[in-house]
mmCIF file as gemmi writes it, N, C-alpha and C atoms, coordinates in Angstrom:
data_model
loop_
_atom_site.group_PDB
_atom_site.id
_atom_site.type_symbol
_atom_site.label_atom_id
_atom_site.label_alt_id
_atom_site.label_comp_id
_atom_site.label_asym_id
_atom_site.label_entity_id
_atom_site.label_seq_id
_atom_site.pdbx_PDB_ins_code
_atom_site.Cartn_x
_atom_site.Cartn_y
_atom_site.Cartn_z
_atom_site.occupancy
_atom_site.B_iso_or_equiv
_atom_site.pdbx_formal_charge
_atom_site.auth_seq_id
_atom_site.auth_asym_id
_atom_site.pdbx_PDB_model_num
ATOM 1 N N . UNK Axp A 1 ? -25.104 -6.362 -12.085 1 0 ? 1 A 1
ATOM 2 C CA . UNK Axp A 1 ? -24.73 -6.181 -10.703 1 0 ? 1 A 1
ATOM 3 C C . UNK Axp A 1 ? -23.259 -5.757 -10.648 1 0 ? 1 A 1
ATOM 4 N N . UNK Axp A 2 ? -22.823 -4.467 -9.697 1 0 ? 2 A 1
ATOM 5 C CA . UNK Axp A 2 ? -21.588 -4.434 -9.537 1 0 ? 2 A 1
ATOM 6 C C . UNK Axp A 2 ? -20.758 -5.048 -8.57 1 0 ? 2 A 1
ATOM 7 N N . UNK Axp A 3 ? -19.266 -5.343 -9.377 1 0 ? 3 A 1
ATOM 8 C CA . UNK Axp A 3 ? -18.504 -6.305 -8.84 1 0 ? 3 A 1
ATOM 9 C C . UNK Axp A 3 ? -18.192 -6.09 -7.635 1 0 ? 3 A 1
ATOM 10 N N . UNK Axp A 4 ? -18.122 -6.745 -6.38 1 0 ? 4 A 1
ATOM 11 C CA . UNK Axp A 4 ? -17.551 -6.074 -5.166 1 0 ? 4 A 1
ATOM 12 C C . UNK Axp A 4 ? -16.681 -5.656 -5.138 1 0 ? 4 A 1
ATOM 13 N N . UNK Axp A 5 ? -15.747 -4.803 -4.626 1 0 ? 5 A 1
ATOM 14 C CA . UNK Axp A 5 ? -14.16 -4.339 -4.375 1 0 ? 5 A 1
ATOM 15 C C . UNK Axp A 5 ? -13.922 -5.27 -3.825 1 0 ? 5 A 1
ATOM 16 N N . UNK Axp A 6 ? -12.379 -5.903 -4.274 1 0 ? 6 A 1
ATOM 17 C CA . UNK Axp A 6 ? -11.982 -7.233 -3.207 1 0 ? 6 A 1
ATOM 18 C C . UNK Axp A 6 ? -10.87 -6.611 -2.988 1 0 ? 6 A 1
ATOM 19 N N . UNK Axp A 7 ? -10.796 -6.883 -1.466 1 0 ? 7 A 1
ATOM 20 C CA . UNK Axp A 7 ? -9.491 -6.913 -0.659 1 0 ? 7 A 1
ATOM 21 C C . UNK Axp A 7 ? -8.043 -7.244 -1.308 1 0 ? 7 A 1
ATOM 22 N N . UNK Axp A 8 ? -6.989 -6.485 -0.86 1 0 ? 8 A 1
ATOM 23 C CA . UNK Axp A 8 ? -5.801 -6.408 -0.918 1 0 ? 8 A 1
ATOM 24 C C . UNK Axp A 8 ? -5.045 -7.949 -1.074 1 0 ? 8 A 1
ATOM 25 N N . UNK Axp A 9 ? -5.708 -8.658 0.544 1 0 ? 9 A 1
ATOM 26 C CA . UNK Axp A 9 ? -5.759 -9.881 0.603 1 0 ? 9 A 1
ATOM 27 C C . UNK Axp A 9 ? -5.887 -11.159 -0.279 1 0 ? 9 A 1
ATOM 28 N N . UNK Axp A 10 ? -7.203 -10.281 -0.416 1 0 ? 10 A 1
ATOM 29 C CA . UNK Axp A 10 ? -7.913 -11.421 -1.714 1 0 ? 10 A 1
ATOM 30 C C . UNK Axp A 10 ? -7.025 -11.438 -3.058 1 0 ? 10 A 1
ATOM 31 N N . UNK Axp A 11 ? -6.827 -10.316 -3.056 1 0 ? 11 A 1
ATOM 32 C CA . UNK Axp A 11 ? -5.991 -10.128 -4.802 1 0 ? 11 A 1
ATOM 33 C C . UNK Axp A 11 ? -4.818 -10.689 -4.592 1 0 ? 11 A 1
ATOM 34 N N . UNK Axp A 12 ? -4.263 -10.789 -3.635 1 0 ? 12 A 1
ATOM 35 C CA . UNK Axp A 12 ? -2.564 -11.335 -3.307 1 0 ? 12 A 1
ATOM 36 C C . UNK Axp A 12 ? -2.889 -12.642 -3.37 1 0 ? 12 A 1
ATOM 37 N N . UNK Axp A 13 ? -3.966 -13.158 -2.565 1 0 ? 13 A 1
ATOM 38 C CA . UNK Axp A 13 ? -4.768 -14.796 -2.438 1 0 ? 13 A 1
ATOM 39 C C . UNK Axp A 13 ? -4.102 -15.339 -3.715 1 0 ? 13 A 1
ATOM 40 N N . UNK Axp A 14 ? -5.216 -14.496 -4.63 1 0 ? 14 A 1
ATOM 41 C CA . UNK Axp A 14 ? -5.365 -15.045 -5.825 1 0 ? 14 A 1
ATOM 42 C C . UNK Axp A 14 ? -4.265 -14.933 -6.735 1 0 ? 14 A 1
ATOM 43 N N . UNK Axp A 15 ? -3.929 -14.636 -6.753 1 0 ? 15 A 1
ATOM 44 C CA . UNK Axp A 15 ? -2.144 -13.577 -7.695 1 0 ? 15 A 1
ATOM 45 C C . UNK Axp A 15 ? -1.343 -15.102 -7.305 1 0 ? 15 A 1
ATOM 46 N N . UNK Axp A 16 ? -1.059 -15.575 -5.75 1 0 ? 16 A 1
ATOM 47 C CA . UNK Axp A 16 ? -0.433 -16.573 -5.533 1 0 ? 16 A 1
ATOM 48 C C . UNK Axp A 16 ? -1.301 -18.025 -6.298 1 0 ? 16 A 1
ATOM 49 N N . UNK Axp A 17 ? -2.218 -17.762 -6.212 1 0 ? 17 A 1
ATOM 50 C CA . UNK Axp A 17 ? -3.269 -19.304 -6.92 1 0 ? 17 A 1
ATOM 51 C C . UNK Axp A 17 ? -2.254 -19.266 -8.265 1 0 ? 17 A 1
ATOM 52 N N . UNK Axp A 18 ? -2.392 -18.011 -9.68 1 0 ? 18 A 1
ATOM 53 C CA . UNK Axp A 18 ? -2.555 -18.18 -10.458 1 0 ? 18 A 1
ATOM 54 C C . UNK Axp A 18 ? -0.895 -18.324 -10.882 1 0 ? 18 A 1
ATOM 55 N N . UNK Axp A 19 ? 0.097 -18.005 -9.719 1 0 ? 19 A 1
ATOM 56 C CA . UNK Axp A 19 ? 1.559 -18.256 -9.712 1 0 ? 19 A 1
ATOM 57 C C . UNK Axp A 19 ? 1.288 -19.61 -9.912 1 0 ? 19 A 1
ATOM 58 N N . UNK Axp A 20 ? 1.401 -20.5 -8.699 1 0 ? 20 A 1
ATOM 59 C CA . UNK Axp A 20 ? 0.814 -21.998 -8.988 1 0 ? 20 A 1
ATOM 60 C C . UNK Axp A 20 ? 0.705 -22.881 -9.899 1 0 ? 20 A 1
ATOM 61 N N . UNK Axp A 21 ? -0.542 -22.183 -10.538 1 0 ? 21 A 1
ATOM 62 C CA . UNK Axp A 21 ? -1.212 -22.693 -11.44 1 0 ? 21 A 1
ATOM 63 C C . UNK Axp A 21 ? -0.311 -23.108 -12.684 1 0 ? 21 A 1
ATOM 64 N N . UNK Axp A 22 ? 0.296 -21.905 -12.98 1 0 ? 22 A 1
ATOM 65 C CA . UNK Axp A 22 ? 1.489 -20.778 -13.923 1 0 ? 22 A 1
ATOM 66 C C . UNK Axp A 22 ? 2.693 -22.235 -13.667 1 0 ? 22 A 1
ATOM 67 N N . UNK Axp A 23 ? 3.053 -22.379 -12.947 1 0 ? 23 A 1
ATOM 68 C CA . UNK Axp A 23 ? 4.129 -23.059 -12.074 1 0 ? 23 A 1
ATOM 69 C C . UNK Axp A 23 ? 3.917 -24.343 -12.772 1 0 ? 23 A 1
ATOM 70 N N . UNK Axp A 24 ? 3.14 -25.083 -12.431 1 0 ? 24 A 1
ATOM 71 C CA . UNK Axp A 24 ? 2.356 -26.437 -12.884 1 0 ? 24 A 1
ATOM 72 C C . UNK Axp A 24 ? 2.925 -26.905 -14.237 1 0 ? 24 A 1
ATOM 73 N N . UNK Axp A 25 ? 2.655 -28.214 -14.933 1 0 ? 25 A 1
ATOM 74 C CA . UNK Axp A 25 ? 2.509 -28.569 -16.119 1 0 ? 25 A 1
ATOM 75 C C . UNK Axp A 25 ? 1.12 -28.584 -16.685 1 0 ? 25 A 1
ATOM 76 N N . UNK Axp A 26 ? 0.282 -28.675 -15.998 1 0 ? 26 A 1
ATOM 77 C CA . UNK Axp A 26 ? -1.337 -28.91 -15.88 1 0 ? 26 A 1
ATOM 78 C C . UNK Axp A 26 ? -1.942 -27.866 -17.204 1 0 ? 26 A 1
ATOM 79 N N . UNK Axp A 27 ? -1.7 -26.744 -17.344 1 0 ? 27 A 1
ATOM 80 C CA . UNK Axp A 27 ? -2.233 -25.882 -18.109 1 0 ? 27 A 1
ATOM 81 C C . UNK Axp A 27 ? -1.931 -25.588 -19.151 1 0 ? 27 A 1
ATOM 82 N N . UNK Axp A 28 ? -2.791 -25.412 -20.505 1 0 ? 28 A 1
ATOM 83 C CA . UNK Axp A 28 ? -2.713 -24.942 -21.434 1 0 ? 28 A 1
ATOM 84 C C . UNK Axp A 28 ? -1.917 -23.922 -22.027 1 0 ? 28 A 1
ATOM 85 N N . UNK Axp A 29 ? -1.364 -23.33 -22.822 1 0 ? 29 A 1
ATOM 86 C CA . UNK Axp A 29 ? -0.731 -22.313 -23.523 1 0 ? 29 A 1
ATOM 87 C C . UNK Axp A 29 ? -2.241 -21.355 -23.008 1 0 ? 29 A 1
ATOM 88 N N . UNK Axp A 30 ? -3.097 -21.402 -24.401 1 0 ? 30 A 1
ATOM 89 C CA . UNK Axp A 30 ? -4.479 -20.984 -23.699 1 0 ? 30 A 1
ATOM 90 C C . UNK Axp A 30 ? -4.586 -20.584 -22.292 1 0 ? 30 A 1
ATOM 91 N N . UNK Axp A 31 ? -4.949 -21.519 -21.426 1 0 ? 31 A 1
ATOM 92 C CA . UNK Axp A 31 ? -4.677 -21.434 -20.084 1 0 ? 31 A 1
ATOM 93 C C . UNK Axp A 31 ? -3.684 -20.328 -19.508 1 0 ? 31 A 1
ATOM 94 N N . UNK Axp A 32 ? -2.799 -20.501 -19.964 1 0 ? 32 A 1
ATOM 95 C CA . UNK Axp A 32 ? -1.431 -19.836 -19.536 1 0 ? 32 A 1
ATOM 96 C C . UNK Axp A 32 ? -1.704 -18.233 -19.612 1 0 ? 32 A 1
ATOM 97 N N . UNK Axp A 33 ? -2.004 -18.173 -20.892 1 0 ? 33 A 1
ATOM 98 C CA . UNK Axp A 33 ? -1.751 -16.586 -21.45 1 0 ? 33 A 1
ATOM 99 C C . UNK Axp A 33 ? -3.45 -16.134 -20.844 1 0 ? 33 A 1
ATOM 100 N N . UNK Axp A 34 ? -4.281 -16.656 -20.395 1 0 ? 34 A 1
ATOM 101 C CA . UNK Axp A 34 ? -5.544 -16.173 -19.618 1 0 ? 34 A 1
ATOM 102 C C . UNK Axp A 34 ? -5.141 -15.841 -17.946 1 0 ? 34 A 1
ATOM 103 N N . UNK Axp A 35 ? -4.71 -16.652 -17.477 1 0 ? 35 A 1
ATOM 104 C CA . UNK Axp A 35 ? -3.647 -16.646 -16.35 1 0 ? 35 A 1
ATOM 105 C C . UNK Axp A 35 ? -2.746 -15.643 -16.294 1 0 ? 35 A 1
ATOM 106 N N . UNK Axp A 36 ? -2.249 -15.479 -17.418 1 0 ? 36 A 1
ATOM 107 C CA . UNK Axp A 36 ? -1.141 -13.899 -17.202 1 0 ? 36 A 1
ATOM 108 C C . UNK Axp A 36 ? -2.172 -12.792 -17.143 1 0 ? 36 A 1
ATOM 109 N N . UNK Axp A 37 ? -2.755 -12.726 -17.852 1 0 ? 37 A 1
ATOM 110 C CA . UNK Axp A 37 ? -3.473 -11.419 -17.688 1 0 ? 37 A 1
ATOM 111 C C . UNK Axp A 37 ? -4.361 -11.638 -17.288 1 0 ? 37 A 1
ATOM 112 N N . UNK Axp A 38 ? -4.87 -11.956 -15.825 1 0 ? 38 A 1
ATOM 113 C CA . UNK Axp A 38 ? -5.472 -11.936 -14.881 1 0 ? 38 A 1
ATOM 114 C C . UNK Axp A 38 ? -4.384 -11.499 -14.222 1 0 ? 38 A 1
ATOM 115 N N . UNK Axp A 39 ? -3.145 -12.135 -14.044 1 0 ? 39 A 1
ATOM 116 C CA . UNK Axp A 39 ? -2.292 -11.563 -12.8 1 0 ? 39 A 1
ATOM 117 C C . UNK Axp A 39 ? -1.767 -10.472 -12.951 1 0 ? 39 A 1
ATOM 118 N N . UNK Axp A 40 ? -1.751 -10.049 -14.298 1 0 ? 40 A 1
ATOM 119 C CA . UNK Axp A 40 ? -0.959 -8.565 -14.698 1 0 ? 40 A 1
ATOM 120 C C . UNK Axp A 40 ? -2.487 -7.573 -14.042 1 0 ? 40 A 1
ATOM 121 N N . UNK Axp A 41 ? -3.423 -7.835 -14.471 1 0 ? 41 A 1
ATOM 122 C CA . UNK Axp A 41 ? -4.678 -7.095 -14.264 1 0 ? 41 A 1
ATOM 123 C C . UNK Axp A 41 ? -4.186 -7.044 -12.524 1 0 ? 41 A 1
ATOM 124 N N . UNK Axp A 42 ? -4.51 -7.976 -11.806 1 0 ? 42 A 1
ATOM 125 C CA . UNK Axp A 42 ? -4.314 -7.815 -10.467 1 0 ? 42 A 1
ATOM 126 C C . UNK Axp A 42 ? -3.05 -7.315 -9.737 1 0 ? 42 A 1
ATOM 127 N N . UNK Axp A 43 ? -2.148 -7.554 -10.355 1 0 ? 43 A 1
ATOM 128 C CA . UNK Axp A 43 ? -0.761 -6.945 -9.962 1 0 ? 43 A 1
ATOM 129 C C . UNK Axp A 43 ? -0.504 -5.215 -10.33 1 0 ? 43 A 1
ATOM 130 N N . UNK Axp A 44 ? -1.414 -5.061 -11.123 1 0 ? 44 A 1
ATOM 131 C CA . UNK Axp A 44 ? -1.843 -3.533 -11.561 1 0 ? 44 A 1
ATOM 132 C C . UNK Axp A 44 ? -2.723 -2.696 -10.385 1 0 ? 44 A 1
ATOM 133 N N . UNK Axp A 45 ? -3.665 -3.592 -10.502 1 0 ? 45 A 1
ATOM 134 C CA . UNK Axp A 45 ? -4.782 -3.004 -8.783 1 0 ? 45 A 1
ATOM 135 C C . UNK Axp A 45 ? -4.122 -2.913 -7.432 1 0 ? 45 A 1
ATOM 136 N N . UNK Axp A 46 ? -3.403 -4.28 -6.994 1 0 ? 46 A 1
ATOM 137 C CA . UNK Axp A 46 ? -2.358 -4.153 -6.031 1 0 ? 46 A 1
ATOM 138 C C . UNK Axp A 46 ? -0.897 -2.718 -6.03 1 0 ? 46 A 1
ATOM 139 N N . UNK Axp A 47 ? -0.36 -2.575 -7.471 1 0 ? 47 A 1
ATOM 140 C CA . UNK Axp A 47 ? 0.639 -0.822 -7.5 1 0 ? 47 A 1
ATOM 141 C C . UNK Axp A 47 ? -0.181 -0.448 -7.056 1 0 ? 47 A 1
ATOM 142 N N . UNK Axp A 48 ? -1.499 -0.062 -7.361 1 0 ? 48 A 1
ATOM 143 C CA . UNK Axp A 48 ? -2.577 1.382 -7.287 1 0 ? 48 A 1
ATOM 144 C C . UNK Axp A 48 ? -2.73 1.325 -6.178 1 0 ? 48 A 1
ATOM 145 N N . UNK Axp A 49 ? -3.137 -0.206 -5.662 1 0 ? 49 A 1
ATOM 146 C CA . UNK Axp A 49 ? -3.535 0.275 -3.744 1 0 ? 49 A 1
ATOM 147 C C . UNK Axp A 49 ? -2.094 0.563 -2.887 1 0 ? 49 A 1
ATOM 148 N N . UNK Axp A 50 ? -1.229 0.128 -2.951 1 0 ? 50 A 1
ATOM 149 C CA . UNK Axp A 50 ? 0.295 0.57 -2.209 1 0 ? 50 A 1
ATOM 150 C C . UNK Axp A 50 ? 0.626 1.942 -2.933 1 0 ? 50 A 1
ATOM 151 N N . UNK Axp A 51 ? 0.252 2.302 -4.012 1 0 ? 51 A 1
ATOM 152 C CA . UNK Axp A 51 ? 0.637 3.625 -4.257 1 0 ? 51 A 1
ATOM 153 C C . UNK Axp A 51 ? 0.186 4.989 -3.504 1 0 ? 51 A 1
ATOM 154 N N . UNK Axp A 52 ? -1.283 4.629 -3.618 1 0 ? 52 A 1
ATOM 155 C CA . UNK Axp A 52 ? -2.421 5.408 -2.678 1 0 ? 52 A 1
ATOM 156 C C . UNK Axp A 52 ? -1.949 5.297 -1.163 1 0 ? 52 A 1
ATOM 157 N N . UNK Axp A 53 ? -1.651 4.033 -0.814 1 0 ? 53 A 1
ATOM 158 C CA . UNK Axp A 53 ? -1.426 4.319 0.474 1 0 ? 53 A 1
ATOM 159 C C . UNK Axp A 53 ? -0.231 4.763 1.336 1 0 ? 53 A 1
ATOM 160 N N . UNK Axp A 54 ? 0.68 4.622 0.22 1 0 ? 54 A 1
ATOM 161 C CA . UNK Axp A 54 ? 1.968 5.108 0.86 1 0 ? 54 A 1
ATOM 162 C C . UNK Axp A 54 ? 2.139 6.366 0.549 1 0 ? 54 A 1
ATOM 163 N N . UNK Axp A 55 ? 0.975 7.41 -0.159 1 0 ? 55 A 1
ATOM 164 C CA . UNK Axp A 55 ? 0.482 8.395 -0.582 1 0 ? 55 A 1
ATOM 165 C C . UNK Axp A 55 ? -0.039 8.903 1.116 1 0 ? 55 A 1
ATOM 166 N N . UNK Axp A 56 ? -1.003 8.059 1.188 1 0 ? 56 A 1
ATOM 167 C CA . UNK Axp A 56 ? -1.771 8.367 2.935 1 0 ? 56 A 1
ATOM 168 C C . UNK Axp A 56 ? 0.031 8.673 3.885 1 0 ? 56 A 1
ATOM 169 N N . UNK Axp A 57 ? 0.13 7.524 4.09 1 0 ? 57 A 1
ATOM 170 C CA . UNK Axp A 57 ? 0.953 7.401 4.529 1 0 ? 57 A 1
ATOM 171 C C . UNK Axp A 57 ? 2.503 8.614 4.749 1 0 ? 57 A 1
ATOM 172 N N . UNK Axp A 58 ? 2.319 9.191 3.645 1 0 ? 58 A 1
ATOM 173 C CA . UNK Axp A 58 ? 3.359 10.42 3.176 1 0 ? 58 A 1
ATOM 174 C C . UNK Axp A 58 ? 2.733 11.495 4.101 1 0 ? 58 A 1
ATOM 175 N N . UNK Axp A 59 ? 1.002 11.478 3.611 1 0 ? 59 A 1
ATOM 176 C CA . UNK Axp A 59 ? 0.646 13.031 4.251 1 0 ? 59 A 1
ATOM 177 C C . UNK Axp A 59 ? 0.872 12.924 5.812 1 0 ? 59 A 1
ATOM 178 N N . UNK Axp A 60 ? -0.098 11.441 6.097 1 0 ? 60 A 1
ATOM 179 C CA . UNK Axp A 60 ? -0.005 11.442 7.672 1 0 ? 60 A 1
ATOM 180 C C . UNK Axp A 60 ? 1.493 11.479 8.476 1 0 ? 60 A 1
ATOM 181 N N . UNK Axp A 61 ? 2.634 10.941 7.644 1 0 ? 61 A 1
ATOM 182 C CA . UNK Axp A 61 ? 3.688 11.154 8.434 1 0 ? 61 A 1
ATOM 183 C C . UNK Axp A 61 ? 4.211 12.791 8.286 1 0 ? 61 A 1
ATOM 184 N N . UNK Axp A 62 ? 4.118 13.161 6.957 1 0 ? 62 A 1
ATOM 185 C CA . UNK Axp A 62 ? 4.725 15.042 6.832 1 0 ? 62 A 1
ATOM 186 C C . UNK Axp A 62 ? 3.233 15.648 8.228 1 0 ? 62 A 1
ATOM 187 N N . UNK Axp A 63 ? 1.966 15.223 8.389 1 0 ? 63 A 1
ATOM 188 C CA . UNK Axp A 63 ? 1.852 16.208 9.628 1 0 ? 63 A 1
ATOM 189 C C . UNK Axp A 63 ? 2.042 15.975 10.216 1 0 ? 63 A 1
ATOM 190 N N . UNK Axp A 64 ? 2.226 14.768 10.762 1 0 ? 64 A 1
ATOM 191 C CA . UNK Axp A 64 ? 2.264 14.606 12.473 1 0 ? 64 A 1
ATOM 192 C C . UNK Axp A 64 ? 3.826 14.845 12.679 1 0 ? 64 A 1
ATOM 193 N N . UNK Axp A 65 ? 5.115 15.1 11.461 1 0 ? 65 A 1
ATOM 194 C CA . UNK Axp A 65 ? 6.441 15.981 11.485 1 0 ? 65 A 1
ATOM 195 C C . UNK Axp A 65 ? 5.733 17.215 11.843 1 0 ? 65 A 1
ATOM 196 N N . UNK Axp A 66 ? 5.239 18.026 11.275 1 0 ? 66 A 1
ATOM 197 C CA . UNK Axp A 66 ? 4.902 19.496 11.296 1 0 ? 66 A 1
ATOM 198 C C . UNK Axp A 66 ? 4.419 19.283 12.865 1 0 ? 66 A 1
ATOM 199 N N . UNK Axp A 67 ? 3.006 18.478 13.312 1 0 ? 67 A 1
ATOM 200 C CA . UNK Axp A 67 ? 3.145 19.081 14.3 1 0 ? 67 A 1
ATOM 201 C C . UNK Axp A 67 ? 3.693 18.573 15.4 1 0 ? 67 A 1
ATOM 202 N N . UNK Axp A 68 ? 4.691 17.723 15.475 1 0 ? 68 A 1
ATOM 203 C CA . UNK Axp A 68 ? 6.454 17.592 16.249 1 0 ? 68 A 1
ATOM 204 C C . UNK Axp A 68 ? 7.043 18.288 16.635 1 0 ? 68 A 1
ATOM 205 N N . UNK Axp A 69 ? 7.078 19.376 14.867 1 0 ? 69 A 1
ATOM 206 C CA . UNK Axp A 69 ? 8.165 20.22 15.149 1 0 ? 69 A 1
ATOM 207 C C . UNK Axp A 69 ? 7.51 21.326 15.738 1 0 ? 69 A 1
ATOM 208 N N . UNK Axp A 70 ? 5.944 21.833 15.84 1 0 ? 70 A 1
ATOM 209 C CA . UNK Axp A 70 ? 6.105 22.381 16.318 1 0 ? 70 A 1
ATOM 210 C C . UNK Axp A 70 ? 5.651 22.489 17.434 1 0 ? 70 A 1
ATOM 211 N N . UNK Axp A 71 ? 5.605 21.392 18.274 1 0 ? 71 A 1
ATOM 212 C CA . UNK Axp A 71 ? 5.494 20.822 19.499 1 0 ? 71 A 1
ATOM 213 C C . UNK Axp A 71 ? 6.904 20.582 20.383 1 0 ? 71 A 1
ATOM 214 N N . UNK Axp A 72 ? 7.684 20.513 19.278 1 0 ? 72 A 1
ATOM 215 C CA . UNK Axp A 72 ? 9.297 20.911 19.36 1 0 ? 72 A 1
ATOM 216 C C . UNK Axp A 72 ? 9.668 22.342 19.963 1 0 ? 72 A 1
ATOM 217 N N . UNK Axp A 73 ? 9.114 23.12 19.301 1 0 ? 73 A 1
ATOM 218 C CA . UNK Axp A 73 ? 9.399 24.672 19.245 1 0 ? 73 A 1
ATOM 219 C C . UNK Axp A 73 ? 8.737 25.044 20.218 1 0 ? 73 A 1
ATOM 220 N N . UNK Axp A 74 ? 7.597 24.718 20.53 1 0 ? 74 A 1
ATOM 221 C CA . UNK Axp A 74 ? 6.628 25.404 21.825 1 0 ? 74 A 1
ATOM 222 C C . UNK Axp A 74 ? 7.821 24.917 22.757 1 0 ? 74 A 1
ATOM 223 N N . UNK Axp A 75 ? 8.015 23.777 22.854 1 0 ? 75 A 1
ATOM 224 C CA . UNK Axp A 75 ? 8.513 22.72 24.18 1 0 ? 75 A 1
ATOM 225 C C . UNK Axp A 75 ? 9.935 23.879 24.72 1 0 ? 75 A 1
ATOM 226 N N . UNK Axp A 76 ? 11.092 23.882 23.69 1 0 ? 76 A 1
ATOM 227 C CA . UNK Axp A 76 ? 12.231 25.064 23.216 1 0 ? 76 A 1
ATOM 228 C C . UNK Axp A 76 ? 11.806 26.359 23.977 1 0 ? 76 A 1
ATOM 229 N N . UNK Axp A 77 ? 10.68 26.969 23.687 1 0 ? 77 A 1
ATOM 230 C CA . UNK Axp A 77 ? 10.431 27.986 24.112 1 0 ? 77 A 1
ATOM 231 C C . UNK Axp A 77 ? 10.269 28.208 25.484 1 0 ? 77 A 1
ATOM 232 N N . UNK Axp A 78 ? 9.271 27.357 25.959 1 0 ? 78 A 1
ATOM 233 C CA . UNK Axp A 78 ? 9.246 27.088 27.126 1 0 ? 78 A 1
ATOM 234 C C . UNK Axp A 78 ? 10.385 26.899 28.091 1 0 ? 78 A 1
ATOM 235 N N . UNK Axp A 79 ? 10.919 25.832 28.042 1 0 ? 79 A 1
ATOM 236 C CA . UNK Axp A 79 ? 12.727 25.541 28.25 1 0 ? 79 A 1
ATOM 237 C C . UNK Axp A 79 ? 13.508 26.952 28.479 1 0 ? 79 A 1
ATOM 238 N N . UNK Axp A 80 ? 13.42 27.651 27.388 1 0 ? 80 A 1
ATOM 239 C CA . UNK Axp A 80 ? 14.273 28.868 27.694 1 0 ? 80 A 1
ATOM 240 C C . UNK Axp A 80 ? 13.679 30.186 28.956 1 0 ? 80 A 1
ATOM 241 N N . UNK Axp A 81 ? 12.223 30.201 28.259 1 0 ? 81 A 1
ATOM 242 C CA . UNK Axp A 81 ? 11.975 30.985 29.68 1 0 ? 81 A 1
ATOM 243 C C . UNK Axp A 81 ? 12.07 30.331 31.09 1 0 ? 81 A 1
ATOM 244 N N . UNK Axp A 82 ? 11.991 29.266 31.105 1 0 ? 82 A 1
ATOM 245 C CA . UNK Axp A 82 ? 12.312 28.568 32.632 1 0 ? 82 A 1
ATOM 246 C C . UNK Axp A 82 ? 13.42 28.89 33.128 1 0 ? 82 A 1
ATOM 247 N N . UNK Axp A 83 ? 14.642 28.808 32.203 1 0 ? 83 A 1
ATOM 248 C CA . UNK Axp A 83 ? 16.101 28.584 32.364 1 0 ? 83 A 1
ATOM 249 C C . UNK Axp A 83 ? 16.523 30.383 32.511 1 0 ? 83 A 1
ATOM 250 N N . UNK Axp A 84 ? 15.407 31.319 31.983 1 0 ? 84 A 1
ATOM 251 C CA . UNK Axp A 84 ? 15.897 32.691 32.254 1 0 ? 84 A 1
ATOM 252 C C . UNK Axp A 84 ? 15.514 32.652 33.719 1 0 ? 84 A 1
ATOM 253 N N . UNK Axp A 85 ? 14.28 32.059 34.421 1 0 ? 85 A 1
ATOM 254 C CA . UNK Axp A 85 ? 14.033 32.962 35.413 1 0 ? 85 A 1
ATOM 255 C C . UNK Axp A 85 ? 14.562 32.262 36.494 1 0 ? 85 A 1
């Protein structure tokens, strides 16, 4: 069965559990070094999703600049023929 995609949320959830855990006296060396790389694994998925989205984030802000500016320029244009006649 494939694994579900878990939320952004969820991975941060858990990333903070295994800080914790990490934090503690409670755990093993063993323990410990299973614990890191789970959080390196998840702290890896978390770059990829802020990378991608500040990726989104890049395109959607460069168009809705483009069409500003040239909602800018119509607006300009307009402006001037008013101001000729």
């Amino acid at each position: 069965m494939a694994k579900k995609k878990e939320s952004y949320e969820n991975m941060m959830e858990r990333l903070e559990e295994i800080v914790e855990l990490m934090d503690g006296n409670e755990v093993t060396l063993e323990g410990t070094m299973i614990n890191y790389e789970e959080g390196i694994k998840i702290c890896n998925s978390l770059y990829k999703i802020l990378n991608d989205t500040e990726g989104k984030i890049k395109i959607l802000t460069d168009e809705g600049e483009k069409d500003f500016m040239a909602l800018t320029e119509v607006s300009e244009k307009v402006s001037e023929k008013v101001s000729e006649n």
